[in-house]
C-alpha positions in Angstrom: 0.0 0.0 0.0 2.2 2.9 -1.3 -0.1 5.4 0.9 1.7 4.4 4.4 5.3 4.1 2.9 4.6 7.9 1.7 2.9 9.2 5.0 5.3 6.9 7.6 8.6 6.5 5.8 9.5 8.3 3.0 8.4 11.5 5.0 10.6 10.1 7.5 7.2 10.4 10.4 8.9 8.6 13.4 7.4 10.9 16.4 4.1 9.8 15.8 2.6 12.2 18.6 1.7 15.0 16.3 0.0 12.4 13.6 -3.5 10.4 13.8 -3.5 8.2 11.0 -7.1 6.3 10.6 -7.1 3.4 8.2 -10.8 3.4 8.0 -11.7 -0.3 6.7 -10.8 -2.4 9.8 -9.9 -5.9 7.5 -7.1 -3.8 6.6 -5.3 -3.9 10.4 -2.7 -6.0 8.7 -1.3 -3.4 7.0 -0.8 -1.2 10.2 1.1 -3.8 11.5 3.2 -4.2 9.0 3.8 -0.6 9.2 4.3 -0.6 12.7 7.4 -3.2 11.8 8.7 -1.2 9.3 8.8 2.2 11.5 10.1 0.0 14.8 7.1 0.9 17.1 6.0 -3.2 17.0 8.4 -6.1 17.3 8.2 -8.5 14.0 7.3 -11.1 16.1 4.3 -10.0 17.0 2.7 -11.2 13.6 2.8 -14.1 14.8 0.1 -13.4 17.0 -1.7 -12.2 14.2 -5.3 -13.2 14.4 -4.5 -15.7 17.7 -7.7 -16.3 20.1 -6.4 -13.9 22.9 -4.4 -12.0 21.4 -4.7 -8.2 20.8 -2.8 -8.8 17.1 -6.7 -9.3 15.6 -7.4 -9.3 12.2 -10.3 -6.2 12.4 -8.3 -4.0 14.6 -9.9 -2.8 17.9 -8.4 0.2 20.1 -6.7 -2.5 22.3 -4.7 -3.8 18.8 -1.4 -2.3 18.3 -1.5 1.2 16.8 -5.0 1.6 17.3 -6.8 4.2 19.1 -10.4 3.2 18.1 -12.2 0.7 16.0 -13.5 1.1 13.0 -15.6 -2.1 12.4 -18.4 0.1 10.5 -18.0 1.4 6.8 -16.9 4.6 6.5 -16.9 5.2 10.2 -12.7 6.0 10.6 -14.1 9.5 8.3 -16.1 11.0 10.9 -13.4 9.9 13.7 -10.7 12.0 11.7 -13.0 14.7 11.2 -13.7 14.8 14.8 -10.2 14.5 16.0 -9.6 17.6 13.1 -11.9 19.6 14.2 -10.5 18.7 18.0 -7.2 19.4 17.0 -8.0 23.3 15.9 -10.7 23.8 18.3 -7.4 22.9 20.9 -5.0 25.0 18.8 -3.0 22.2 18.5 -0.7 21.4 15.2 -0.8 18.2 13.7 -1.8 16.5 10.7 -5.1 14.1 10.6 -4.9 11.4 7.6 -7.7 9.3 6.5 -7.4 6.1 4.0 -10.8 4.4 2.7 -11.9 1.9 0.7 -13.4 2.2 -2.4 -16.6 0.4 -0.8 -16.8 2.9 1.5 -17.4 5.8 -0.9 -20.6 3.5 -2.2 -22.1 3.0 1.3 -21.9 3.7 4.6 -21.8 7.1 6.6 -20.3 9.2 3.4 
């Protein structure tokens, strides 16, 4: 997914603190780990627990799963959580960039 190589490594993003990243369709929580492992914030070894009954590694990610803050089970619903946080973010006076990546599906359906 050439999307998180632009926004986490080819921008060189390592201080995460001033970015909310929301990957909107939840099947797609592999990729965030994967990421995670590229960047150095998630030992590869934890793929291994990838999808494990117990284990917080889950294939739709939850806000318990590594680099999550919230789930996004629902179509479209990561959208309104980065408009929120946006809107949170300037209401705050507070810098920092709010990203957003959705499926194709959920342009068709959902809360768009």
């Amino acid at each position: 997914m050439p999307i998180i190589r632009i926004i986490f490594l080819e921008q060189g993003i390592t201080e995460l603190t001033t970015l909310n990243f929301f990957i909107s369709p939840a099947h797609y929580a592999l990729v965030i780990y994967a990421s995670l492992v590229e960047v150095g914030r998630m030992a590869p070894e934890g793929l291994e627990m990838f999808n494990q009954d117990g284990s917080s590694v889950e294939m739709i990610g939850a806000e318990h799963s590594p680099g999550m803050e919230v789930t996004t089970g629902s179509l479209a619903q990561g959208l309104s959580m980065a408009a929120g946080v946006a809107l949170a973010r300037k209401l705050k006076q507070e810098s920092g960039r709010v990203w957003v990546f959705m499926s194709d599906g959920e342009l068709q359906e959902g809360q768009t």
